[in-house]
C-alpha positions as CSV (number, residue, x, y, z in Angstrom):
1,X,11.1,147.0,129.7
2,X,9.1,144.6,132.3
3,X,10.2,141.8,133.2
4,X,7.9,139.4,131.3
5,X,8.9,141.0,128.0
6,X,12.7,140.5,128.6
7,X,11.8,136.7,129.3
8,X,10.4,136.8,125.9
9,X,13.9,137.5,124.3
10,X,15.5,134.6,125.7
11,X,16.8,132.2,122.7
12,X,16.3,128.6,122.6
13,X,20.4,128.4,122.5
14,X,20.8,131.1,126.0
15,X,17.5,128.3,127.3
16,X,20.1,125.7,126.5
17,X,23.1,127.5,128.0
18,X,21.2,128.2,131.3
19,X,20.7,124.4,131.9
20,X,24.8,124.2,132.4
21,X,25.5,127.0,133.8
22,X,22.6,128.2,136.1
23,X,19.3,130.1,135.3
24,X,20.4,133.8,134.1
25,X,20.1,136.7,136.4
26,X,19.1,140.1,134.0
27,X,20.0,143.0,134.9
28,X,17.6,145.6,135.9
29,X,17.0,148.2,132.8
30,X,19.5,146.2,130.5
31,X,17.6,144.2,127.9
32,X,19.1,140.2,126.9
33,X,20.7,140.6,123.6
34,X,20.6,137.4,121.9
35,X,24.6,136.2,120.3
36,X,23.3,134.7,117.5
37,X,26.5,135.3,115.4
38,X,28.4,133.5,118.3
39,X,26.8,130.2,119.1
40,X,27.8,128.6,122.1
41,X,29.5,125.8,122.2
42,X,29.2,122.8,124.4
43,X,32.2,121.2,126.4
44,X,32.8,118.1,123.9
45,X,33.1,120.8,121.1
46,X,35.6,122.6,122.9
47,X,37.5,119.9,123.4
48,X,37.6,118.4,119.9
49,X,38.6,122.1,119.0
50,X,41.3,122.2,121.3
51,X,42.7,118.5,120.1
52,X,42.6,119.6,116.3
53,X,44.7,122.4,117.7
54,X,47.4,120.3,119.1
55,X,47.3,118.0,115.9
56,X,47.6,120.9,113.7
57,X,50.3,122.2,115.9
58,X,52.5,118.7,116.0
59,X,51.3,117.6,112.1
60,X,52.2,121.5,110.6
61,X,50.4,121.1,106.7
62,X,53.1,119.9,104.3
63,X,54.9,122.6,102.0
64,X,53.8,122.2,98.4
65,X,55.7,120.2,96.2
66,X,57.0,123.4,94.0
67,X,58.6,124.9,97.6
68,X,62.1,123.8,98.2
69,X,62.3,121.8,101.4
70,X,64.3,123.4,104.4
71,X,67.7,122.5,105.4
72,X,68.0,120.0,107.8
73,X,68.0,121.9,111.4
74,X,69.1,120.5,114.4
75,X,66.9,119.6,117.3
76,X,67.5,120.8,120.4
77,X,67.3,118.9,123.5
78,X,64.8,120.1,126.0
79,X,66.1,122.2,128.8
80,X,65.1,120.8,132.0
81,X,63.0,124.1,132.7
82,X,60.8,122.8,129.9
83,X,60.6,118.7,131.2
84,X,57.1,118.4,133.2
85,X,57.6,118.4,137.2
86,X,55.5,115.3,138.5
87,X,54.6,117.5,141.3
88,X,51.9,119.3,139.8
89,X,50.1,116.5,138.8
90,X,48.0,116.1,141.8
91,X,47.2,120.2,142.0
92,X,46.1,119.5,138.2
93,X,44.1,117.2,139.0
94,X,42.1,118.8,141.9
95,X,41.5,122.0,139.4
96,X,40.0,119.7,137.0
97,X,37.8,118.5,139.7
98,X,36.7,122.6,140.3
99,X,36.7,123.3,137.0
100,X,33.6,120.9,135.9
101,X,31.1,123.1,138.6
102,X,32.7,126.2,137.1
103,X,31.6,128.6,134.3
104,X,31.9,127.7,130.7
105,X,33.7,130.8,130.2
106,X,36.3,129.9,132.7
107,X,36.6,126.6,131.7
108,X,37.7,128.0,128.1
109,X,39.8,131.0,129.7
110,X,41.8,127.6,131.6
111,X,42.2,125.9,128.8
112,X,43.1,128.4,126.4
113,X,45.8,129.9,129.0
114,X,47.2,126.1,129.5
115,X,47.4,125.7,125.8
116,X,49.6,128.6,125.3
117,X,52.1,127.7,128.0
118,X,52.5,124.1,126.9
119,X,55.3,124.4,124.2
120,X,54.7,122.8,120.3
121,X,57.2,119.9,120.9
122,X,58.3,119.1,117.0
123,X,58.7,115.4,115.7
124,X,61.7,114.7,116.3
125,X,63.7,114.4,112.3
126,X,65.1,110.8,111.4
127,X,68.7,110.7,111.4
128,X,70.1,111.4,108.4
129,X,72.3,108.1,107.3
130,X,75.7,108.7,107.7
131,X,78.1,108.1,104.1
132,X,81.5,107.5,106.2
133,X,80.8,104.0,106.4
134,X,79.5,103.4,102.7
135,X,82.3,105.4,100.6
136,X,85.8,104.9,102.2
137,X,87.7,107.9,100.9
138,X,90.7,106.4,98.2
139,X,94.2,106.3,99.6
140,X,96.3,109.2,97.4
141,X,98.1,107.8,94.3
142,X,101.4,108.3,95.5
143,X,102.0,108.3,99.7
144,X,104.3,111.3,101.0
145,X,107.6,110.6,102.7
146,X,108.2,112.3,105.7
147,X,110.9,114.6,105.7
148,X,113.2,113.0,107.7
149,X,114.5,115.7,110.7
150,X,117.8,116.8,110.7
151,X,118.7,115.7,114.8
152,X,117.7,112.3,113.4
153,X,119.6,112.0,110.0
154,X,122.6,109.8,109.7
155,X,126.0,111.4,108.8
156,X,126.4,110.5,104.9
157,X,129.5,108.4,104.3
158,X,131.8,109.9,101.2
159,X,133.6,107.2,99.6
160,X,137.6,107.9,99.7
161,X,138.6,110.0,96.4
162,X,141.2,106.7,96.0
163,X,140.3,103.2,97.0
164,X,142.2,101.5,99.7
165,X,144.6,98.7,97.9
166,X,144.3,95.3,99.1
167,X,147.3,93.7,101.2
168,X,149.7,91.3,98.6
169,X,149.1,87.9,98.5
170,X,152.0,85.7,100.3
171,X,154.4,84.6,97.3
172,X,153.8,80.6,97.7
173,X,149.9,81.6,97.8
174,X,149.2,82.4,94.3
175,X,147.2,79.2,92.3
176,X,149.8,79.1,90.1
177,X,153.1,79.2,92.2
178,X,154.6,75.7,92.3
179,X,156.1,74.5,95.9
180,X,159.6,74.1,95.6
181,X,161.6,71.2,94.3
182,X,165.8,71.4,94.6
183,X,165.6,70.1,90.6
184,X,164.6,73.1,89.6
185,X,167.6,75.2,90.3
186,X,169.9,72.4,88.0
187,X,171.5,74.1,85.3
188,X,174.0,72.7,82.9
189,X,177.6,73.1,83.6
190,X,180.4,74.1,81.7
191,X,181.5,70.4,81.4
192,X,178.8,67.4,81.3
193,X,179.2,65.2,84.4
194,X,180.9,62.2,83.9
195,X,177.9,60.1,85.3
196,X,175.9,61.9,82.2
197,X,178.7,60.8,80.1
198,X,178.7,57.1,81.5
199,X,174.5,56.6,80.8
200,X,175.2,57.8,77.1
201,X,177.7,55.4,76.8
202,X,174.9,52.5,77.6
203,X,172.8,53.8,75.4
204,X,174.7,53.0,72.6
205,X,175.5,50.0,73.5
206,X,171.9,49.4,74.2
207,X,171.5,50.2,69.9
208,X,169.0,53.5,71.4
209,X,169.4,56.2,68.7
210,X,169.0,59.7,70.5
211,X,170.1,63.2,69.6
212,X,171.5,65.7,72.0
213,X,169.5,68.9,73.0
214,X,170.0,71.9,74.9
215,X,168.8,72.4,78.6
216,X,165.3,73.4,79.4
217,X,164.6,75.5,82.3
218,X,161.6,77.7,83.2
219,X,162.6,79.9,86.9
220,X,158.9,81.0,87.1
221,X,157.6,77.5,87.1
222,X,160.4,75.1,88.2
223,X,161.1,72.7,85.3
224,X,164.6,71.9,84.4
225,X,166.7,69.3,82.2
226,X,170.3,70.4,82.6
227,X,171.0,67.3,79.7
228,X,168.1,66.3,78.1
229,X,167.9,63.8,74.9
230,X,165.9,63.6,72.2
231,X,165.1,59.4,71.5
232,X,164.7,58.3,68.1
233,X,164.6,54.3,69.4
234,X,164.7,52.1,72.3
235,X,166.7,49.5,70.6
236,X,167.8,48.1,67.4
237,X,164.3,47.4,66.4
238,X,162.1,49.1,68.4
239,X,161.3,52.7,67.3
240,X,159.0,55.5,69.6
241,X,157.3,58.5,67.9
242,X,156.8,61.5,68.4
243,X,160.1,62.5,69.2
244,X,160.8,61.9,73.1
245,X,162.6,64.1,75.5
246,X,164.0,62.8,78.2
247,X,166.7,62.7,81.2
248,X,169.4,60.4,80.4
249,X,168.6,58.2,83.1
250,X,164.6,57.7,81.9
251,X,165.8,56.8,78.4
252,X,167.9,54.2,79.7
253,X,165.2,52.6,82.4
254,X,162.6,52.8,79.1
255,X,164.8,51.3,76.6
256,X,166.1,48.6,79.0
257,X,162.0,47.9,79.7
258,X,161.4,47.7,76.0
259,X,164.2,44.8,75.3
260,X,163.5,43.0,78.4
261,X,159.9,42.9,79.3
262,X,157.7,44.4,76.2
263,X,159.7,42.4,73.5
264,X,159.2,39.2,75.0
265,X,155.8,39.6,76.1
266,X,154.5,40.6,72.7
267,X,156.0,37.1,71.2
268,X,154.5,35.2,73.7
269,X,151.6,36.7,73.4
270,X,151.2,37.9,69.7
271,X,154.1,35.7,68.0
272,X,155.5,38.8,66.8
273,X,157.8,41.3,67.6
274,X,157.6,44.7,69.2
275,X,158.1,47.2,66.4
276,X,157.0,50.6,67.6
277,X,156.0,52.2,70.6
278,X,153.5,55.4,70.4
279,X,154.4,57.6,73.6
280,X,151.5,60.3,74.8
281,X,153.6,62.1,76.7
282,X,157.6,63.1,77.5
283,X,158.8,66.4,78.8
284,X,156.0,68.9,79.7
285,X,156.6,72.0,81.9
286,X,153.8,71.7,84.1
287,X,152.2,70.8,87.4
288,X,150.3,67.5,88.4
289,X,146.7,67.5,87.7
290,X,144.8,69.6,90.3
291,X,148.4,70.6,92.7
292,X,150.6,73.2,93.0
293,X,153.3,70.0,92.9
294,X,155.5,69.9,89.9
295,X,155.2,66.8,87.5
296,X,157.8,64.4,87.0
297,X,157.3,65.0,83.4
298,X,158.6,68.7,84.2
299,X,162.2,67.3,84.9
300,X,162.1,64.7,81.8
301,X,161.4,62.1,84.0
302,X,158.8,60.2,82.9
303,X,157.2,58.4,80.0
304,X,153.5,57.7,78.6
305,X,152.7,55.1,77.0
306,X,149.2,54.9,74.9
307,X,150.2,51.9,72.4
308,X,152.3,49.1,70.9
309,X,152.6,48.2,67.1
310,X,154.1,44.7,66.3
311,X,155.7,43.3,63.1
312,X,152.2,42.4,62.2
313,X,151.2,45.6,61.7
314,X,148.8,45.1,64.1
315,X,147.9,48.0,67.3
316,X,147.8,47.1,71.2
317,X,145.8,50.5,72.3
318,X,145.8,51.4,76.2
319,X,142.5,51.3,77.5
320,X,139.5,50.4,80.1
321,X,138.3,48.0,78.2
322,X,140.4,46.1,75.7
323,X,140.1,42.8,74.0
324,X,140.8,39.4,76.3
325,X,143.9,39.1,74.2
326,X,145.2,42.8,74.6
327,X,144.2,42.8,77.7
328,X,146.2,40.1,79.2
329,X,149.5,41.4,77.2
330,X,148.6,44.7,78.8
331,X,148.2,43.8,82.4
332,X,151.8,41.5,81.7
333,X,153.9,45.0,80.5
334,X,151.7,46.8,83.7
335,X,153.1,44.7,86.4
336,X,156.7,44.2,85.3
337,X,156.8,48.0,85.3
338,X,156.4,47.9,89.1
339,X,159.6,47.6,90.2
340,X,161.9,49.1,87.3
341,X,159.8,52.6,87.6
342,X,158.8,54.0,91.1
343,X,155.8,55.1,89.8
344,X,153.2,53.0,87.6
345,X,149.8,54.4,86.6
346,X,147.3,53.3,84.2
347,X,143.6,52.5,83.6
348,X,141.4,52.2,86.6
349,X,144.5,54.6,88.7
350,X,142.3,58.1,88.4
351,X,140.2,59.3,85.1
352,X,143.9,61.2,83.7
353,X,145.3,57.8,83.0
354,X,142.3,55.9,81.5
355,X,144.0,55.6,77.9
356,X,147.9,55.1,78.3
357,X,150.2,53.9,80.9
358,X,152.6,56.5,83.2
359,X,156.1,55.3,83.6
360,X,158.4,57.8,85.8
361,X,161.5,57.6,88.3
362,X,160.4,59.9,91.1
363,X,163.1,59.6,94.0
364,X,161.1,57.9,97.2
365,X,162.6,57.4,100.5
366,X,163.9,54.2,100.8
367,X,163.7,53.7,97.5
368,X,159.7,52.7,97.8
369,X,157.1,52.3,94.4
370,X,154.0,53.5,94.3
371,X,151.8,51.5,91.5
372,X,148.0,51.5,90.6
């Protein structure tokens, strides 16, 4: 075909493309086939086609809703291989530069080939929220014990098959042993002594009515009376009740107090006579309050006295607090005691002697008193 026919063939889209790219040299023989089912494309469309790429690439379409979603996969970290070296980027540059005289087809051949070595880099996935710190796992209901390790364990202690018995107790340590007192081991003779003789003898002549009574003696606790009496009176007229027990010598010191010192007293004081005297107390076998120290009254030696009738018929009762009148016959009988008896105890003394007085003959050296 001539040469000005094959000019006719040109398209207006090759006229276009020859403008970039330089005029179009045909081949001798060949005729120009027009690509009309391939347009060309111009550089800005080439590049808005390659930058859809990479945004289709990096934002992949989402599944449909009916499609379960992956598991979760794990990123990898980029090896270094794939992290870009800063040392191309001038070389990168400088083909750029080339590139815009080139070809369009070369252009598109460089593009293309750097597109398929740059690597899709995938969005990163958000970390997934960790449920340690929200729901603390609950402690078990009941905590194991460790099984203790046998080079560790103690040796287990048997108890003894028969329990050890406890040393005795000394004999004088027991709460209820008495200390000793050399009246305890008196025990009546075959014969009364003549000086228990002689004070029976003064009794009578004092008009005291008594009866006699066998001895009283207790080994385990100490109290003795070899002789002991059984008073009826103090005197002609002056009776005592309950029936007393008593040495010989405490029934004569109480009825020689009664004639002497009570009677008169009780006329000054009353203008009457002593009648009766009401006794709280005479021979007990037992200890003084709170001691292990025997009583007197465990040897018949002393007397309580817890009130006075007169001729009257009227009552004198020992007490704290008695009337002015009682009270001053009272304190009279309480300090002529002192002196007759060794030991004289009565209201105001301690609270054991708050209602009645305590009369008794307890031997002190040098034959002391001892009166509250």
């Amino acid at each position: 075909m001539p040469l000005a026919a094959a000019a006719l063939l040109v398209t207006p889209a090759d006229a276009k493309h020859h403008r970039y790219h330089g005029a179009l040299t045909p081949r001798v023989g060949q005729p120009l086939t027009p690509r009309a089912d391939q347009p060309l494309k111009s550089r800005g469309q080439h590049r808005l086609a390659r930058k859809q790429a990479r945004q289709k690439t990096r934002n992949p379409t989402p599944a449909p809703a009916d499609v379960p979603a992956p598991a979760d996969v794990p990123v990898p970290e980029p090896r270094p291989a794939d992290a870009p070296k800063t040392a191309d980027a001038p070389k990168a540059a400088k083909q750029k530069t080339q590139g815009q005289g080139s070809s369009g087809a070369s252009e598109q051949a460089n593009d293309e080939k750097s597109h398929q070595k740059e690597p899709a880099r995938p969005e990163p996935s958000a970390p997934v929220p960790s449920t340690a710190e929200e729901s603390e796992p609950e402690p078990p209901a009941e905590v194991p014990i460790p099984t203790q390790r046998p080079d560790s364990a103690e040796p287990v202690v048997e108890p003894p098959a028969v329990a050890p018995t406890p040393p005795e107790k000394p004999a004088d340590a027991g709460d209820e042993t008495m200390l000793p007192d050399p009246r305890s081991a008196d025990l009546p003779g075959e014969k009364m002594p003549e000086e228990e003789v002689a004070c029976r003898e003064r009794l009578k002549a004092l008009g005291v009515e008594f009866e006699e009574h066998e001895a009283e003696s207790n080994p385990e606790i100490g109290c003795s009376i070899p002789y002991p009496l059984v008073l009826k009176s103090l005197g002609k007229s002056i009776a005592i009740a309950p029936g007393t027990e008593l040495n010989c010598a405490m029934a004569e010191a109480a009825a020689r107090f009664a004639s002497d010192v009570i009677q008169p007293a009780a006329k000054a004081e009353f203008g009457a006579n002593l009648k009766s005297i009401g006794q709280a107390s005479a021979f007990i076998c037992r200890p003084r309050n709170g001691t292990r120290k025997l009583s007197e009254h465990a040897f018949g030696n002393a007397l309580d006295i817890g009130s006075f009738t007169l001729s009257d018929g009227s009552t004198i009762g020992v007490g704290p607090s008695p009337p002015e009148k009682d009270a001053k016959f009272l304190d009279a009988v309480r300090k002529a005691a002192c002196g007759p008896f060794k030991t004289v105890l009565g209201p105001g003394a301690d609270p054991d002697h708050e209602l009645h007085f305590h009369f008794d003959l307890e031997p002190r050296r040098h034959g002391g008193t001892f009166c509250q």
